[in-house]
Each structure stands twice: as C-alpha cells, then as structure tokens.
C-alpha positions in Angstrom: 20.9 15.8 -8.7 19.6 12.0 -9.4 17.1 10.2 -6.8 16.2 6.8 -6.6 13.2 7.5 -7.9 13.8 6.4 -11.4 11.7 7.2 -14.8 8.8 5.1 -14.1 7.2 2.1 -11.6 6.6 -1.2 -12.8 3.4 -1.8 -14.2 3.1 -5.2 -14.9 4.9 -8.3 -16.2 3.6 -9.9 -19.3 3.9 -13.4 -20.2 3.4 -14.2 -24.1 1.7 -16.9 -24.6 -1.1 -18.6 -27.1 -3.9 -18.6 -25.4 -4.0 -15.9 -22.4 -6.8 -17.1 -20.6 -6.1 -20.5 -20.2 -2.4 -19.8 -18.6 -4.2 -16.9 -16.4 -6.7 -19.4 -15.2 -3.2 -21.6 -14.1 -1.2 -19.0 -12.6 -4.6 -17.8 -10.8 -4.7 -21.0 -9.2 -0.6 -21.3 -8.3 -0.9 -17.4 -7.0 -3.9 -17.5 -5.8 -4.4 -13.7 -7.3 -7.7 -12.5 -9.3 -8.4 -12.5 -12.3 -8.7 -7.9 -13.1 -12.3 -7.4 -14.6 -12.0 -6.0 -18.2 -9.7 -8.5 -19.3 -10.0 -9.9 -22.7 -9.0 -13.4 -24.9 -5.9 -11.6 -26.2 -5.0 -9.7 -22.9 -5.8 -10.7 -19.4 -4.3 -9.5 -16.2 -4.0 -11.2 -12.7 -3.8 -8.9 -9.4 -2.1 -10.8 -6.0 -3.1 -9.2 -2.8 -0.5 -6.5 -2.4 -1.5 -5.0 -5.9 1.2 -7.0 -7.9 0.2 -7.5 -11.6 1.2 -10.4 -14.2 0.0 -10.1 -17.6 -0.5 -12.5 -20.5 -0.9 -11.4 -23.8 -1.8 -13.3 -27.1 1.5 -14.3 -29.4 0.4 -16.3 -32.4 4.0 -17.1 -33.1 4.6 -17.9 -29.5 7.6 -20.3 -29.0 8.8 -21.7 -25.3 11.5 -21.2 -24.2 13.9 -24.5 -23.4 15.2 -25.2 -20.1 18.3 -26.1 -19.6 19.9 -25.0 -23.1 23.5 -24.6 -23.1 22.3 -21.9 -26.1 19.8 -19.8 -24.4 18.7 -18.2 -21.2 15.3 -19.0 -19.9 15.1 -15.0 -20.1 12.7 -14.7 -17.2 11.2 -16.9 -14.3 9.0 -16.4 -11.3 10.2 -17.3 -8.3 7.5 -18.9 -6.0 7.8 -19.1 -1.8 6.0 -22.2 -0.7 5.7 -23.3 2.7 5.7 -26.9 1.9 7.5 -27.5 -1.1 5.4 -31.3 -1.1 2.4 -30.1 -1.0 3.2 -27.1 -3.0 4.4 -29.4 -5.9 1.5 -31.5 -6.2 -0.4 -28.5 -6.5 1.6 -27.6 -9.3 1.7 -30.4 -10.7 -2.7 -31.0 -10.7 -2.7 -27.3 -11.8 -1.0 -28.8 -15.2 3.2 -27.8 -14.2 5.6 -30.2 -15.4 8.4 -30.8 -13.3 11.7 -29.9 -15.2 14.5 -30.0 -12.4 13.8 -32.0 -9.3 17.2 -32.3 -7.4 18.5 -29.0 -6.8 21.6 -28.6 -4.8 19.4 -25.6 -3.1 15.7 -24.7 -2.1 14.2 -25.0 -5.1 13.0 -26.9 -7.9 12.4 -25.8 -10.9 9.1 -26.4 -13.5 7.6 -25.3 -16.4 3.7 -24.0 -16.9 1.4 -25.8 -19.6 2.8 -23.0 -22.3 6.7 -24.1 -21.2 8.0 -20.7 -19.3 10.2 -22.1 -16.2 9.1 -21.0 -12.5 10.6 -22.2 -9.5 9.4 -22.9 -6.4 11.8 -21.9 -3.4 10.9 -22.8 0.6 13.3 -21.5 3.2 15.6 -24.1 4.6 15.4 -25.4 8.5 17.8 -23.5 10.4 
C-alpha cells in the first residue's frame, strides 16, 4: 500500500554559481537566514529560521540563465513574500538585484541576483 510519505525529504536547494560565497552573502541579506558553520569557498549553505536550506555550489562553467527567452525556461526561481514590495525592492536592489520585470499584471515582480538566476518578489494584494 503507498503513503505519502515518499522516498526521501528535501534536503536542500543548490544554486550553481561561480563564486558561492559571494551570492550566499546576498541571499543572506534578502532572507535574512545564516550562514551554516562548516561551509566552504566551493560549497556554502544558508539556514532560514524554520530550518529551510539553500545551497550554492562552485560551477566553473557556470552560465545564467536568460529571462524572458522564448527558448528556455528560467528552470527554477524563488519566490519571496515581502510585506512592502517598495521597500522590499530597494533592498534588493542595494543588496546588488537587478530588476528584470517591473510591471506585472499580478503581485509580483520579477529580478535577477548578481549571478543572473530570476527571483520574484510577491506581496499579497489589498482585499
């Protein structure tokens, strides 16, 4: 009989990238997560407060990925709840995001991180 328990949990997610520490030291700041002692130049690991893990590890090939591309996904993106997106976008933006889509036709705008992966950053609209 099959449960919902699946094969595994999730671990981690790990973000290539070319230099790990310097896009950890980023999403530290945009999360607000810590930095997991025993992390190293080629592999270093965040932790948010309810034990949720992103990983970046070392890709000396590394190539972003384009946003939008008619050709190609954007494979993967965080999605990040702000409570004022204003605010929350100038943050971003001093952490070292570039803005890549600004007018949305929904809660969210989308950017990319100093290495080029896309995250968004989503508020919930007025009711």
């Amino acid at each position: 009989m099959a449960t919902n328990d699946g094969v595994g949990k999730l671990r981690s997610v790990v973000l290539d990238c070319p230099e790990p520490r310097k896009l950890a030291e980023f999403y530290r700041g945009l999360l607000g997560a810590e930095l997991l002692d025993g992390s190293d130049n080629d592999w270093v690991v965040l932790v948010d407060e309810s034990g949720r893990r992103i990983a970046f590890q070392t890709a000396p090939e590394y190539k972003p990925p384009r946003f939008p591309d008619p050709e190609a996904s954007q494979q993967i993106h965080f999605d990040i709840l702000v409570d004022d997106i204003e605010v929350a976008q100038a943050e971003a933006i001093a952490l070292g995001a570039t803005p890549v889509q600004l007018d949305t036709d929904g809660a969210f705008r989308v950017y990319a991180d100093p290495v080029g992966h896309t995250f968004c950053l989503v508020w919930l609209p007025d009711e």
